[in-house]
TORTIKOL-482891 format. One record per residue: y, x, z of N, C-alpha, C, O, CB in turn. Coordinates in nm, 3 decimals. Glycine has a CB too. Layout:
! TORTIKOL-482891
nY nX nZ caY caX caZ cY cX cZ oY oX oZ cbY cbX cbZ
Y X Z Y X Z Y X Z Y X Z Y X Z
...
***
This chain:
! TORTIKOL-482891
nY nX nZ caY caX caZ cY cX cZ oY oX oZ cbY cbX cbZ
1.376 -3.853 -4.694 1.259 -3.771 -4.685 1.298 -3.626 -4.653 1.255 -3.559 -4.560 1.178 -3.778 -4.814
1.408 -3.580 -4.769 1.453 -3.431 -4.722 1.478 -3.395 -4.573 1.449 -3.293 -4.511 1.586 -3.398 -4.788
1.586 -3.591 -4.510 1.614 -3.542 -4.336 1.494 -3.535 -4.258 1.500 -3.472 -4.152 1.710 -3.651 -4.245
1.397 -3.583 -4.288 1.276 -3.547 -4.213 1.200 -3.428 -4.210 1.146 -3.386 -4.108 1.195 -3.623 -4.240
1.194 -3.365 -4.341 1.174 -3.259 -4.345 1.237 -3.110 -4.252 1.191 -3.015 -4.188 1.189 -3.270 -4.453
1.374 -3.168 -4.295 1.470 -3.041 -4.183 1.402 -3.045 -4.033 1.334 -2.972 -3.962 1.676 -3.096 -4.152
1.461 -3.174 -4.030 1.402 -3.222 -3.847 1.326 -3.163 -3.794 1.343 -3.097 -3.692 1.333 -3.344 -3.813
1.180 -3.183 -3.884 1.069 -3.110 -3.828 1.087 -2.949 -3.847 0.998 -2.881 -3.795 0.936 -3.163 -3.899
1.181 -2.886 -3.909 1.153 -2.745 -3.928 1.241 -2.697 -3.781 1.221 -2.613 -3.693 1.216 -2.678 -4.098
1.343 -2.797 -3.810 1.395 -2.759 -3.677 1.318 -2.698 -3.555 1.300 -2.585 -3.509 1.447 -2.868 -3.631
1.277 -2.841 -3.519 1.194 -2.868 -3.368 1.093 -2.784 -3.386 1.056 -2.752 -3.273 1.131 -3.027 -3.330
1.001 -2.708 -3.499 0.948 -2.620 -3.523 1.023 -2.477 -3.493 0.969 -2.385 -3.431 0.913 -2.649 -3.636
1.085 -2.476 -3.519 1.147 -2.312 -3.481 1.253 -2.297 -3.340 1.319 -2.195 -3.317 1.256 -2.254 -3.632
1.252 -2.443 -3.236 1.311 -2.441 -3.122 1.193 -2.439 -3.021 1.195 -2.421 -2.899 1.409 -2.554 -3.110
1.067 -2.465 -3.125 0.956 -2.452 -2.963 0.926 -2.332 -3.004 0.954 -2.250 -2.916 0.794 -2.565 -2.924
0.860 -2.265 -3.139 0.880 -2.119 -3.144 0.929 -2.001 -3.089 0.873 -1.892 -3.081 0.915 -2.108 -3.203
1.077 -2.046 -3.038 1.174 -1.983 -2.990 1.126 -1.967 -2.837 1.076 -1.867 -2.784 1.305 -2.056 -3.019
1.162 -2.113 -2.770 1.069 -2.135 -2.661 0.923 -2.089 -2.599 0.885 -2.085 -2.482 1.059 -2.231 -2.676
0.866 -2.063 -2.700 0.700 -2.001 -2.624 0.753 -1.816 -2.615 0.715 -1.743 -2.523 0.497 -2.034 -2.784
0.842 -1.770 -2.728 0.867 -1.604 -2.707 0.949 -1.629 -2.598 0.922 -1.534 -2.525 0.945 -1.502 -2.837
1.041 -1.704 -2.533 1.132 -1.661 -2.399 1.009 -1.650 -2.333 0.952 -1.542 -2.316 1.257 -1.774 -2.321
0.957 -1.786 -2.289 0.843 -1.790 -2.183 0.741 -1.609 -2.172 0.707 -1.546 -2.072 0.722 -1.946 -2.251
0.729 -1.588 -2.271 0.629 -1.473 -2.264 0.698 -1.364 -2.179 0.668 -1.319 -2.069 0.588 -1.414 -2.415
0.839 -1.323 -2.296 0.943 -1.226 -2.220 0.970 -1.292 -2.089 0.878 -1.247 -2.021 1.092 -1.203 -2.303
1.026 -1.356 -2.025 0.974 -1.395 -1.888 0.898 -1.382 -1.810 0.921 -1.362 -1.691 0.957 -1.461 -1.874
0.786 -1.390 -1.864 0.640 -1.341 -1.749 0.624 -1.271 -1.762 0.538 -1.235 -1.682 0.515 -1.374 -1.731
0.662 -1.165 -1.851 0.629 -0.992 -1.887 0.748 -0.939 -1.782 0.729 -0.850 -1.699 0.662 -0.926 -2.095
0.879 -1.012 -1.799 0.966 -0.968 -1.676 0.925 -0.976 -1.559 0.901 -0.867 -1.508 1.074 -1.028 -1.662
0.906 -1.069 -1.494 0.846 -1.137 -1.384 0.746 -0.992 -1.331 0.767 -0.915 -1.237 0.751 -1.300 -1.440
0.624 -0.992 -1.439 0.555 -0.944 -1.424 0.579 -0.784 -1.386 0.513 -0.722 -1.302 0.499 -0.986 -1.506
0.678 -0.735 -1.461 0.704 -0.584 -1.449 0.816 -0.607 -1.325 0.788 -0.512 -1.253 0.769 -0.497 -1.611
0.881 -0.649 -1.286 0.935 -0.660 -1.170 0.856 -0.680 -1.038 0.893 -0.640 -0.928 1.012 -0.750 -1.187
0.752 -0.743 -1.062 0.648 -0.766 -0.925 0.563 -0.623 -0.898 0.519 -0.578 -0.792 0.518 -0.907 -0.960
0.558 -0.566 -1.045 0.497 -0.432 -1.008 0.564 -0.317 -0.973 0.508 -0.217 -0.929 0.428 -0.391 -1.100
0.686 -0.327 -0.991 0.774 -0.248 -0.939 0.835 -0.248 -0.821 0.883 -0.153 -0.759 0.847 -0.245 -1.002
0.830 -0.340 -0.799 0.869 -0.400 -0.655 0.763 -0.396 -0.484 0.796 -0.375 -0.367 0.885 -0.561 -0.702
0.647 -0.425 -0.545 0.548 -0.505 -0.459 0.425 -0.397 -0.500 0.411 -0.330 -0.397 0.523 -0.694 -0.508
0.342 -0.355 -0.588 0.236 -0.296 -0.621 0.266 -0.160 -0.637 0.191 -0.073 -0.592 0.181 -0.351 -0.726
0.370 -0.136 -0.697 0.335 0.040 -0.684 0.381 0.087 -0.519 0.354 0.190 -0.458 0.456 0.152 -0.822
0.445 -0.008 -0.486 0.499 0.072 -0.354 0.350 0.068 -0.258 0.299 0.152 -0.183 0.657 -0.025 -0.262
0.325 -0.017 -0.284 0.199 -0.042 -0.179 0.092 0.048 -0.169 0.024 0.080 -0.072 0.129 -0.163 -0.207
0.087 0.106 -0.352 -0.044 0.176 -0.373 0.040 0.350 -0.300 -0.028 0.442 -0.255 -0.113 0.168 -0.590
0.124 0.351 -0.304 0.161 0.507 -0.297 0.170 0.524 -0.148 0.159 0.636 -0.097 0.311 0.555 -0.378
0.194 0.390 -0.059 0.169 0.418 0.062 0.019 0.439 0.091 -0.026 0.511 0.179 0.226 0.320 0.137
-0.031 0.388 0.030 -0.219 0.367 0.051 -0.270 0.557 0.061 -0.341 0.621 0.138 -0.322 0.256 -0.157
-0.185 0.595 -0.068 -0.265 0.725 -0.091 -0.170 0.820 -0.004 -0.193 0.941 -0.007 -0.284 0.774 -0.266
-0.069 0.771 0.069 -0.012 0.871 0.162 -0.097 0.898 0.300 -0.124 1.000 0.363 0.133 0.821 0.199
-0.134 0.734 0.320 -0.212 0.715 0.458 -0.345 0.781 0.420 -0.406 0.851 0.501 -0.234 0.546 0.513
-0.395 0.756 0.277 -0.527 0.852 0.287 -0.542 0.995 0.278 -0.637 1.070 0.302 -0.607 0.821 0.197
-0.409 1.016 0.233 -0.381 1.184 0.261 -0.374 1.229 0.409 -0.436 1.330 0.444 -0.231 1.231 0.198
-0.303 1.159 0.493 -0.259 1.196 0.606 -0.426 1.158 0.733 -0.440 1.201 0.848 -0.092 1.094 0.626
-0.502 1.086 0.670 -0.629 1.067 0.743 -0.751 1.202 0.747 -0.842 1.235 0.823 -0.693 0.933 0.668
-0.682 1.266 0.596 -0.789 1.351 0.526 -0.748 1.458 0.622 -0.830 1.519 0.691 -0.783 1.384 0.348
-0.635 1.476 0.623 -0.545 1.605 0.740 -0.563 1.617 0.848 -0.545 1.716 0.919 -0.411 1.604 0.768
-0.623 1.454 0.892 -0.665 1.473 1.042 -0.795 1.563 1.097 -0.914 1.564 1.066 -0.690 1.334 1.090
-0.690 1.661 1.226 -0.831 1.738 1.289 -0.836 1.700 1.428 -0.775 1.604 1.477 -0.832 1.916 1.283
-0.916 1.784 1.492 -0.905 1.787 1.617 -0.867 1.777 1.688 -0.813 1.887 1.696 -0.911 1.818 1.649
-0.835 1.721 1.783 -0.676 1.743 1.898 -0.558 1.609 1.874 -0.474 1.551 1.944 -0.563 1.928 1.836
-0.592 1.603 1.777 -0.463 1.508 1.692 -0.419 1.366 1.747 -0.482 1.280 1.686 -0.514 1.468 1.532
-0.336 1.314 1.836 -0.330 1.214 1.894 -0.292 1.110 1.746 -0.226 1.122 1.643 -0.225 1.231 2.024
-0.379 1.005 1.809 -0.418 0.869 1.696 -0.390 0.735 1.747 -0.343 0.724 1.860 -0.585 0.857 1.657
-0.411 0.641 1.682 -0.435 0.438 1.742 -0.502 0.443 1.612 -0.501 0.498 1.502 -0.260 0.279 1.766
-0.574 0.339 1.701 -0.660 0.272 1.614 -0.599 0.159 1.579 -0.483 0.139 1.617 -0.786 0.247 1.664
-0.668 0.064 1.499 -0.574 -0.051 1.434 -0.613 -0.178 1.527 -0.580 -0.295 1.509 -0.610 -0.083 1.250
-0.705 -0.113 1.648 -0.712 -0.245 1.750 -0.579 -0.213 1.832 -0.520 -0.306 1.886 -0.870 -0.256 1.865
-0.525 -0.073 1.844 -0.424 -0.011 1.951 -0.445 0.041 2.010 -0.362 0.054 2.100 -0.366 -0.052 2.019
-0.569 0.121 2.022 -0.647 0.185 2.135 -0.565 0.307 2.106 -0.546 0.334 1.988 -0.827 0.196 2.130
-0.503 0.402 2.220 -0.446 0.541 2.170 -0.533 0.655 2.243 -0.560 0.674 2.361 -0.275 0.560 2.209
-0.556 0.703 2.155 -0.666 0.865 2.185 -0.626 1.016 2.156 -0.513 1.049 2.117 -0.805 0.863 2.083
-0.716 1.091 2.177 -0.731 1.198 2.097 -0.826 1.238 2.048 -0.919 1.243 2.128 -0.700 1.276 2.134
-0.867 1.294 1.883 -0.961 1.318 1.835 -1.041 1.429 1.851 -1.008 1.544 1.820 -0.938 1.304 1.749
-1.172 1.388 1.912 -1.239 1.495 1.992 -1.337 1.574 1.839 -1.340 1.693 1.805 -1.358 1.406 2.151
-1.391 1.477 1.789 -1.464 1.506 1.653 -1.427 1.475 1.499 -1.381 1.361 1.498 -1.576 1.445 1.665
-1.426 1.517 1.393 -1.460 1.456 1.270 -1.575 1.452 1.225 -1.648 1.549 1.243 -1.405 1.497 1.184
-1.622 1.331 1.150 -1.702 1.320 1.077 -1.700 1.303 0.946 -1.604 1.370 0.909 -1.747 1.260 1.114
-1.753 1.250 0.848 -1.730 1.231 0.723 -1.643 1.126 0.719 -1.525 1.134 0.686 -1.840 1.216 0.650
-1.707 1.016 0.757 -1.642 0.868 0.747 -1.607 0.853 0.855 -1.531 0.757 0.855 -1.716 0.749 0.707
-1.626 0.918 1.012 -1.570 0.868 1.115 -1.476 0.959 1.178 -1.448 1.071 1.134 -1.664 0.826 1.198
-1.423 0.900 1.296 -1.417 0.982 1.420 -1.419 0.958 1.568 -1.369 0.857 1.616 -1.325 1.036 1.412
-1.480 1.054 1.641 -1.488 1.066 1.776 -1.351 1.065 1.829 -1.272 1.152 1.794 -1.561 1.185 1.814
-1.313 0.962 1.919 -1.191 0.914 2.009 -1.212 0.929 2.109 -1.291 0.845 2.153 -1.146 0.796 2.011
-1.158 1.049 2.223 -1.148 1.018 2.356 -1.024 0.983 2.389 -0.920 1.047 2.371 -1.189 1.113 2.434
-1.040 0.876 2.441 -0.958 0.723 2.483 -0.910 0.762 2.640 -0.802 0.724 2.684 -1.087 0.551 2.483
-1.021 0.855 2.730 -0.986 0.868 2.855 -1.103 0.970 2.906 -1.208 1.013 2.857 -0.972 0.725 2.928
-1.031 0.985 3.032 -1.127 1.088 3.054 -1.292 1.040 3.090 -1.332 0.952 3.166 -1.064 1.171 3.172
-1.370 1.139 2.996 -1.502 1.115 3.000 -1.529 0.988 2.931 -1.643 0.941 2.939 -1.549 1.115 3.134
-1.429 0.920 2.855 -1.438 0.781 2.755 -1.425 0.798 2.609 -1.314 0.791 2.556 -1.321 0.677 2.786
-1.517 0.818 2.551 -1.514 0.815 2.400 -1.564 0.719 2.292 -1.680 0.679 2.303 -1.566 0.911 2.370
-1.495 0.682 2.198 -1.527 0.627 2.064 -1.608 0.647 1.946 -1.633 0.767 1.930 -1.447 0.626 2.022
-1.660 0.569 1.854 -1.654 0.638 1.788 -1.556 0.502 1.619 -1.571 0.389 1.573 -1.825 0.719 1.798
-1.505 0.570 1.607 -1.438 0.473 1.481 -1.461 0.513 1.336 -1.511 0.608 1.277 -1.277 0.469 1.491
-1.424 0.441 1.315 -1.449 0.416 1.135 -1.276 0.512 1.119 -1.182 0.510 1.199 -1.454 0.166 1.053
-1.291 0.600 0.959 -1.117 0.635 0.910 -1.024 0.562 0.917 -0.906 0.573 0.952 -1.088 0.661 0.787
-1.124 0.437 0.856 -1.000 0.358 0.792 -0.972 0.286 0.887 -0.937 0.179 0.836 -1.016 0.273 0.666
-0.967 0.280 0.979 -0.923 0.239 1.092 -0.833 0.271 1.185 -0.799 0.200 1.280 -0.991 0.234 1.136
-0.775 0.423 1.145 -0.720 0.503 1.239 -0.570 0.570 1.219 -0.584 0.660 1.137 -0.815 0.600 1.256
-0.499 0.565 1.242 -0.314 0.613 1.243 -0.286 0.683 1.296 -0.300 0.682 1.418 -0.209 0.544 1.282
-0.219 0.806 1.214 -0.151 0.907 1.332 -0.046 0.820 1.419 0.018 0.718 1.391 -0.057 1.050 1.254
-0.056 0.910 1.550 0.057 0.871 1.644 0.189 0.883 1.596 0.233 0.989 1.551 0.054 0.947 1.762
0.276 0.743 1.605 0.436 0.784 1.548 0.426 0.888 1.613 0.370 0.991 1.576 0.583 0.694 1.580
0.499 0.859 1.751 0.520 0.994 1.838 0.514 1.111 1.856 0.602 1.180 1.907 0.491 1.001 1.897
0.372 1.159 1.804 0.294 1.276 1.772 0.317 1.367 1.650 0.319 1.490 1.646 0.170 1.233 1.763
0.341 1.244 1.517 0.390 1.276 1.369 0.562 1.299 1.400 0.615 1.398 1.350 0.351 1.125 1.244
0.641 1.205 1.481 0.757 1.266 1.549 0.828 1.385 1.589 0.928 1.442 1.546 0.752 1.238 1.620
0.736 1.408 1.698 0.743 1.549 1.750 0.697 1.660 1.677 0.773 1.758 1.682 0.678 1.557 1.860
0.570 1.675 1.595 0.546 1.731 1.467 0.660 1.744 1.349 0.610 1.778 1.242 0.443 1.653 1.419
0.764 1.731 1.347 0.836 1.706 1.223 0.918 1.774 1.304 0.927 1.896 1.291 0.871 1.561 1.149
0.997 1.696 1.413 1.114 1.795 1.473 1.065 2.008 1.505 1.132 2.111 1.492 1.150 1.698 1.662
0.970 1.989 1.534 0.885 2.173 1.558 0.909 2.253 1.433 0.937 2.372 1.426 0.678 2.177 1.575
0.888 2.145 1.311 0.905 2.229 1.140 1.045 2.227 1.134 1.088 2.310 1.054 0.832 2.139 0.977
1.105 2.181 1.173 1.266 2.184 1.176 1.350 2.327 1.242 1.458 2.377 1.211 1.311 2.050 1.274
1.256 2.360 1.334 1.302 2.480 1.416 1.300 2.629 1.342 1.337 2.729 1.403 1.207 2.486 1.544
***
């Protein structure tokens, strides 16, 4: 009777053991996926919405179809794209990317 008793205390305190790894595990898992995968993502998010907010006039852009312009207007939520001559847009923000090229050449000028 006593060996039955142990037995079960045993197998009692090896699944015990077992459900705290599992947790610490997915709490790892978990803080590794956010470190990895979610914060990077969010800090690019609020770079691109910084760098949309900056956009003025003049400012060569693509849109996220690929269309490449220059921004003739701002609006609140939009902007006016002339695409070509006498050809204009009008797009949504969130739709819109500075020009590598443009952000390129912009960076090398602050260098001088």
């Amino acid at each position: 009777m006593l060996d039955l008793i142990l037995l079960d205390a045993e197998t009692g305190a090896a699944q015990q053991g077992s459900q705290w790894s599992f947790w610490v595990m997915m709490i790892l898992i978990f803080v590794v996926f956010y470190f990895f995968m979610i914060r990077p993502q969010t800090k690019k998010q609020k770079e691109l919405q910084k760098q949309r907010e900056n956009m003025k006039k003049g400012d060569k852009v693509v849109t996220a179809g690929g269309i490449y312009g220059e921004i003739k207007e701002v609006q609140e939520t939009t902007f006016i794209i002339t695409i070509a001559k006498d050809v204009t847009i009008k797009v949504s923000k969130d739709s819109v990317f500075a020009d590598v090229a443009d952000v390129a050449q912009a960076a090398q000028e602050e260098k001088k």
